[in-house]
N, C-alpha and C positions, 0 to 999 in steps of 0.2 A: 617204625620208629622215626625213618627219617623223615617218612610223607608227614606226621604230623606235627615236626619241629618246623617243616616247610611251613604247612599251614600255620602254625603258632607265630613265628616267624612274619608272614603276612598280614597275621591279625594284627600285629603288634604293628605295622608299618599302616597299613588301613587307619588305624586309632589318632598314630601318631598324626599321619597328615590330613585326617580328618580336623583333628586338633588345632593343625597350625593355621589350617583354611581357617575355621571357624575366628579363628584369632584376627587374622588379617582382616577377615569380613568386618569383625567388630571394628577394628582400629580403624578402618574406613568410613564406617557407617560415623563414625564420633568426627573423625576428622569434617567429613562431609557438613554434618547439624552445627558445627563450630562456624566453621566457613559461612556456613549460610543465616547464622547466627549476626554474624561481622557484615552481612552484605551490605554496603550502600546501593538505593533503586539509582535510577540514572533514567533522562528524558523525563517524562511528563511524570508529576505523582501529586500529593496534597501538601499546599501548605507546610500543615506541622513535619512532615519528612524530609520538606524542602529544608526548614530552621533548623531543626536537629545538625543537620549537615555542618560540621565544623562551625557551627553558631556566626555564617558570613553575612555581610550586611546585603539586605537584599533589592531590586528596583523590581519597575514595574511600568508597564504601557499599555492604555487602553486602548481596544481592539471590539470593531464591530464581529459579528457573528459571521459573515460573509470570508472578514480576511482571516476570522482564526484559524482555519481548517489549513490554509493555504502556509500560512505561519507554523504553525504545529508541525506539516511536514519538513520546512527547513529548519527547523529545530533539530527534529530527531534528525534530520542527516547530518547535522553540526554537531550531535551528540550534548547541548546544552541542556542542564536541570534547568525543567520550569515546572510551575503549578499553576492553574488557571482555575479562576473565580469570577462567579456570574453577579454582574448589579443588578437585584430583582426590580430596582425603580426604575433605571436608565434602559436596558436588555442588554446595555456594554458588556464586554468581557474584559477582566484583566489577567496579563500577563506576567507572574512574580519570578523574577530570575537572579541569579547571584549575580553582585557588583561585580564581579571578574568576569563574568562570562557577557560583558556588555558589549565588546569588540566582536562577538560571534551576533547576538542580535542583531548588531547594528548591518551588519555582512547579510542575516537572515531576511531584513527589513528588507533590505534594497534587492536581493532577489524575488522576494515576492511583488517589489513593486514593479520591477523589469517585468516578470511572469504575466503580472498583469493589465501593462503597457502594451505586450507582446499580442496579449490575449484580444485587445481593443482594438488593435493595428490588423488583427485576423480577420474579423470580426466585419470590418471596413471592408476589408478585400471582399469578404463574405459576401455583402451586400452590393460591390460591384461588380461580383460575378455572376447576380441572380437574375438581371435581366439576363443574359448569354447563357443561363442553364435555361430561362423561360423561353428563350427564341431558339434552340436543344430541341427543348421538347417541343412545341408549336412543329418545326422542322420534323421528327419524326412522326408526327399525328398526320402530316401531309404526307408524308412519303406510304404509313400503312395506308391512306384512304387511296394515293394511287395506285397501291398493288394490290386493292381489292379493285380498284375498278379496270385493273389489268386483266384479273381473272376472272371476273362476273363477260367482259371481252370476250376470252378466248373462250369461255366455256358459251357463248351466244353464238361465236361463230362453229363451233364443233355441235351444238346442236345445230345450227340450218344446217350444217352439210348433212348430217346424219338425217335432216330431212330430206337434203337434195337427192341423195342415195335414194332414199326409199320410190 
């Protein structure tokens, strides 16, 4: 009689916190679709997502194809909303971003122009150091050709003697 008020007993405890899980589960899963409901995107999205966004007034700066990639990355590290749109006549890119977030551009701008100052001034080096890799290698092309005729040498003198021997 007791074993099976134990087990009763159990069952009723299984049920119960079956129940309050299954509970939880939902109130989470609601909570979750709500949240994600309310999301604002953030970094790069389109246009209309951009305007939705607290209806702020928005700028914009044209941008070859070369610097957007470079721009877009100091964006996303700045964490600014932007949207970008192709002129099918010109190939320009424009860059649409909230009036508030112009102090961050303007920050993104001049890092990528530094980046790519940085890039020009390597670049130079690059090229003054290509004679002196070309005289590198010239330098190493002489030194294999004397250590073969080092050893086409030694192996001329260890044949005669191995003639002299005989």
């Amino acid at each position: 009689m007791s074993e099976q008020m134990g087990e009763q007993a159990a069952q009723v405890l299984i049920r119960a916190g079956t129940e309050v899980t299954l509970d939880l589960i939902r109130e989470i899963i609601e909570k979750l679709l709500a949240d994600r409901a309310n999301h604002v995107p953030h970094g790069q999205q389109s246009i209309k997502q951009l305007t939705q966004q607290h209806n702020q007034k928005l700028e914009n700066i044209e941008l070859t194809a070369a610097d957007l990639k470079a721009l877009k990355t100091e964006l996303k590290r700045y964490g600014v909303d932007f949207a970008v749109m192709k002129d099918k006549e010109t190939g320009n890119h424009s860059v649409f971003f909230k009036a508030k977030d112009e102090a961050l551009i303007y920050k993104a701008l001049s890092d990528v122009v530094k980046g790519v100052l940085k890039d020009d001034k390597s670049q130079d080096q690059d090229q003054e150091k290509q004679p002196m890799k070309e005289t590198m290698h010239q330098a190493e092309q002489k030194a294999a050709a004397q250590n073969q005729n080092q050893q086409r040498q030694e192996q001329n003198k260890t044949a005669e003697a191995d003639r002299g021997d005989r």
